[in-house]
C-alpha positions in Angstrom: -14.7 4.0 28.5 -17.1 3.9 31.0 -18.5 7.4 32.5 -16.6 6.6 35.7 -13.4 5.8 33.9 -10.3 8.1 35.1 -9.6 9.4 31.6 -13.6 10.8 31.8 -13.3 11.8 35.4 -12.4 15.6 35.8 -9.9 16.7 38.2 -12.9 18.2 40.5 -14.9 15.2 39.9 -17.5 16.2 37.8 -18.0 14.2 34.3 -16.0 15.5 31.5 -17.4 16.6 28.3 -14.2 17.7 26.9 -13.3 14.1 25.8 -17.0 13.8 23.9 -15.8 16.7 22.1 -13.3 14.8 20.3 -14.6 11.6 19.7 -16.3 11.2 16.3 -20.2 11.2 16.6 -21.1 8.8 13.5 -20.2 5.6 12.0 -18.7 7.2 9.1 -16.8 9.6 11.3 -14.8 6.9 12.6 -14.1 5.5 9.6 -13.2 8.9 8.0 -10.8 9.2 11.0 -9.4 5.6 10.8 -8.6 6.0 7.2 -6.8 9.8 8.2 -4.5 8.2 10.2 -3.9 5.4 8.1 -3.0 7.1 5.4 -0.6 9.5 7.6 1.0 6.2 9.2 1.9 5.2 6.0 2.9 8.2 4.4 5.0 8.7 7.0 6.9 5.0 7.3 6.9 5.4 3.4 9.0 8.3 3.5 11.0 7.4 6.5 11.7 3.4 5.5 12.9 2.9 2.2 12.1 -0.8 2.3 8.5 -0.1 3.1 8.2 2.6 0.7 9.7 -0.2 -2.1 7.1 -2.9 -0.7 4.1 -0.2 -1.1 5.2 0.3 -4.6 5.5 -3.4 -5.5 2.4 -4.3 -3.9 0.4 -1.6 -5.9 1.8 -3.4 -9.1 1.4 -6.6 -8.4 -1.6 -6.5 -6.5 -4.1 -5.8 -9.8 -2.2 -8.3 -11.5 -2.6 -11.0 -9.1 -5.9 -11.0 -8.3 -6.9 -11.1 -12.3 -5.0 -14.0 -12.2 -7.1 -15.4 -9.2 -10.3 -14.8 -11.2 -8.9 -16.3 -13.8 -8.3 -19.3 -11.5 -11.7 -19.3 -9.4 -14.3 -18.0 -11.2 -13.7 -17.2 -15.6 -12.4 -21.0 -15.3 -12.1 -23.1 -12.5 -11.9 -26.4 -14.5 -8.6 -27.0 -16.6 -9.1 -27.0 -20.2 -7.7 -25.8 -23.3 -9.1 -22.1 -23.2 -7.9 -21.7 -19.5 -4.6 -22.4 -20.4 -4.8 -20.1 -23.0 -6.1 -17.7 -20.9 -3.5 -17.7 -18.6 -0.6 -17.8 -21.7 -2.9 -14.0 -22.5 -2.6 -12.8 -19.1 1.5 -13.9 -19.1 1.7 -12.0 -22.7 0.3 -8.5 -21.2 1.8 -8.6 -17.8 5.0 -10.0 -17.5 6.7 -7.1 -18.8 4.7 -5.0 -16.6 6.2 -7.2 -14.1 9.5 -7.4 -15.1 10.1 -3.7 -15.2 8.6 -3.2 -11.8 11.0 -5.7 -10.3 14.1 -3.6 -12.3 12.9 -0.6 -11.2 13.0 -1.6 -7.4 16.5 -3.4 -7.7 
């Protein structure tokens, strides 16, 4: 907003500082602010949606699980071999049940 914007204007024409008094000063402010509402947005479409609410819970399952995968994949061992393989048959062993139940659970 610019200081002649109608939203900063007040009505007798003089600059407001009413709308300074709400914006957040800092950096981290805004980011403390941003994550506030958020968190609220989703709280709220978690308890409102049951499909969303069932997404959110998959997704915080999964999403560990996945990305140990991926660095399995990328960066433990990009190359195929023998102990990759292997690695991933580990990763199957400890995490499919993890997975299987989630999925149960959210039938």
């Amino acid at each position: 907003l610019t200081p002649t914007h109608p939203a900063v204007i007040h009505r007798s024409g003089m600059r407001s500082v009413l709308l300074g008094r709400f914006l957040p000063r800092s950096r981290g402010a805004c980011v403390r602010w941003a994550a506030t509402g958020t968190v609220a947005a989703v709280g709220a479409a978690a308890a409102v949606d049951e499909g969303f609410r069932r997404c959110g819970e998959f997704w915080i399952v999964v999403l560990p699980i996945f990305l140990h995968y991926k660095y399995v994949d990328k960066i433990s061992h990009s190359e195929p071999s023998e102990e990759r393989s292997a690695e991933f048959e580990r990763l199957h062993d400890r995490y499919s049940p993890i997975v299987k139940s989630a999925t149960l659970r959210l039938r």
